[in-house]
C-alpha positions in Angstrom: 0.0 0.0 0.0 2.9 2.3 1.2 4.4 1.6 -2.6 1.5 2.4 -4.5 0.6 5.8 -2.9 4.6 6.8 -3.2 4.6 6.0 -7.2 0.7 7.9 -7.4 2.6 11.1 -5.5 5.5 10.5 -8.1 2.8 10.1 -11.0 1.0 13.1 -10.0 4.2 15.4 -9.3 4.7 15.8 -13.1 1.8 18.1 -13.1 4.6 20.6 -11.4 5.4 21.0 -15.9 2.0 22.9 -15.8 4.2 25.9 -14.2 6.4 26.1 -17.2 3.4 25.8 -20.1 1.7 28.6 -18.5 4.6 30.8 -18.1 5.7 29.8 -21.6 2.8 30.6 -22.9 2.2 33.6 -21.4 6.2 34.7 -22.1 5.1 33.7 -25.7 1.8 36.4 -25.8 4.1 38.9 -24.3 6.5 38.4 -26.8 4.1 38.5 -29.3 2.9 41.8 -28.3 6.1 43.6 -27.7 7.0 42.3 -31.2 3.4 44.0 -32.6 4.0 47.3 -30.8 7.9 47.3 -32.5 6.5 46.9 -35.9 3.6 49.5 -35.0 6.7 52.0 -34.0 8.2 51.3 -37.3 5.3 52.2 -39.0 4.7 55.5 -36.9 8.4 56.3 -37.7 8.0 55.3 -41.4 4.4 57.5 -41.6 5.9 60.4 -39.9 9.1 60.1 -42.0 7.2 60.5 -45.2 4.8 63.0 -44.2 7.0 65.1 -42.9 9.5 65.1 -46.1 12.6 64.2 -43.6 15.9 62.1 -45.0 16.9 60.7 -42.1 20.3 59.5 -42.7 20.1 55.6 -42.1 15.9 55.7 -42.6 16.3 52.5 -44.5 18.4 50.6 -42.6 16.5 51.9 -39.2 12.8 50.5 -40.3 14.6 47.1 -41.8 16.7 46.5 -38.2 12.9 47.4 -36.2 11.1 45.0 -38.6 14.1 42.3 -38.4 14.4 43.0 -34.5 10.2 42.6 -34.2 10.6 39.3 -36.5 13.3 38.3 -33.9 11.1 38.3 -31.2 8.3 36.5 -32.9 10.5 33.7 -33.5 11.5 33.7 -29.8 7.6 33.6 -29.2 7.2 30.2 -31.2 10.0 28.9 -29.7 8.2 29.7 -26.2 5.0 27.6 -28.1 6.5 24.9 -29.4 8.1 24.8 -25.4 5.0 25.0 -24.3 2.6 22.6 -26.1 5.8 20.3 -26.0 6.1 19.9 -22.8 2.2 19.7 -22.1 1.9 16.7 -24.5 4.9 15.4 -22.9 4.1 15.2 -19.2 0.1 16.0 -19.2 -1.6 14.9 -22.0 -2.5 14.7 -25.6 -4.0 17.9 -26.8 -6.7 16.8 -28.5 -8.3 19.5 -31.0 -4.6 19.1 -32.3 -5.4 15.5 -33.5 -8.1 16.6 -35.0 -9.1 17.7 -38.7 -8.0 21.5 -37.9 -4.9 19.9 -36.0 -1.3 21.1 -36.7 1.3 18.6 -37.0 3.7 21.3 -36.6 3.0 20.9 -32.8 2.7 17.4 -32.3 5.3 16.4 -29.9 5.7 12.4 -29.1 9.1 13.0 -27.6 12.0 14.6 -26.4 13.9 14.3 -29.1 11.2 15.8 -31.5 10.8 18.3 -28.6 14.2 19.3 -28.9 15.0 19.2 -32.2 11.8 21.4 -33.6 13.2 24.2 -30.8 16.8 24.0 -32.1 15.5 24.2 -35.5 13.7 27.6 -34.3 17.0 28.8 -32.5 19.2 28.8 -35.2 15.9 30.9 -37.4 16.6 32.9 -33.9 20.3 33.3 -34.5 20.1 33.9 -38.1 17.7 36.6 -37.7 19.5 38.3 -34.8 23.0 37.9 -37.2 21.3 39.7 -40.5 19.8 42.7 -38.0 24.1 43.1 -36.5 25.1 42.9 -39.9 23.1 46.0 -40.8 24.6 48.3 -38.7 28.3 46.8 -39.2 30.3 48.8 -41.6 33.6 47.0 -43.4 36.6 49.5 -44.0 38.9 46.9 -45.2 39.1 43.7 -47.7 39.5 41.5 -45.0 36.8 42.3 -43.1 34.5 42.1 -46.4 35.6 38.9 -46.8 35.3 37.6 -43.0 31.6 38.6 -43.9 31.7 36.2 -46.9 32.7 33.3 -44.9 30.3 33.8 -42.2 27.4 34.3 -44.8 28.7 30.8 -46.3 29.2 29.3 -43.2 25.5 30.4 -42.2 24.3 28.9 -45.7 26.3 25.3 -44.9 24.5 25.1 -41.2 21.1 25.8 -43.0 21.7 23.1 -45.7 23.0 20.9 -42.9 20.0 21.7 -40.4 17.4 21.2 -43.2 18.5 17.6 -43.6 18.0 17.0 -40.1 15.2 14.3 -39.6 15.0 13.1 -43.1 
C-alpha cells in the first residue's frame, strides 16, 4: 500500500510541468505583443518620416533592423509555443483538438527528441535573424573584413543546408 501511494505522488508530481506551459505561454503572448507594438513604431516612424519630407540619414536601414528585431522576437515567441505545447503533451496529456481535422502537426510532440530538435531548429531561425539585424549596422573599411563577412554568410548557408536535412 505504502508503494503504490509513493509512485501515485511520483505520477501526479509531473503536473509541477503545468508551471512552465503557463509561463511559456504567457512569455510567448508577451512576446508577441512587444513584437506587434515594435512593428507598430516602425510604421509611426515610417508614416511620420514621409509626411514630414525628412531624409533621415540611415531611414532605410533603421525601419529594416525594427522590422528584423520585431521578426526576432516573434520567433523567440514560437519557440516559447513549441516549449509549451511540448512539454504539455509530454508530461500532461494529448492535446486533442490538435489531433483533429484542424490539427497542426507542426506541434505534435511524441518525444523529447522531436521536442528538442523542432526548438533548435527555431534557435538557429533565432540566431540567423539576430546575425542579418548586426550585420546591418556593421560597416567594413577593409578587404578582409568584407571577406570575414563572406565566410560567415557561407558558413550560415552550410549550417542551414545541414540543419534542413536533419530528420529526413
Amino acid at each position: 500500500m505504502l508503494e503504490k501511494l509513493f509512485e501515485g505522488a511520483i505520477w501526479r508530481s509531473r503536473f509541477i510541468v503545468l508551471l512552465a506551459v503557463i509561463f511559456g505561454l504567457l512569455g510567448a503572448v508577451i512576446l508577441f505583443v512587444v513584437a506587434s507594438m515594435d512593428i507598430w513604431s516602425v510604421g509611426v516612424y515610417t508614416l511620420n518620416t514621409i509626411l514630414t519630407h525628412a531624409h533621415p540619414e540611415n531611414f532605410h536601414e533603421d525601419i529594416v533592423a525594427g522590422i528584423i528585431g520585431a521578426v526576432d522576437l516573434y520567433l523567440i515567441a514560437v519557440v516559447m509555443f513549441i516549449f509549451s505545447f511540448g512539454l504539455y503533451e509530454l508530461f500532461i496529456s494529448d492535446i486533442d483538438e490538435a489531433s483533429g481535422k484542424n490539427g497542426s502537426k507542426l506541434l505534435a510532440i511524441h518525444s523529447l527528441d522531436q521536442l528538442k530538435d523542432k526548438i533548435a531548429k527555431v534557435i538557429v531561425m533565432v540566431l540567423v535573424v539576430n546575425f542579418f539585424q548586426r550585420v546591418l549596422h556593421t560597416n567594413f573599411a577593409t578587404p578582409i573584413e568584407m571577406m570575414y563577412f563572406a565566410l560567415s554568410i557561407t558558413a550560415l548557408a552550410v549550417g542551414l543546408y545541414f540543419l534542413g536535412k536533419v530528420g529526413k
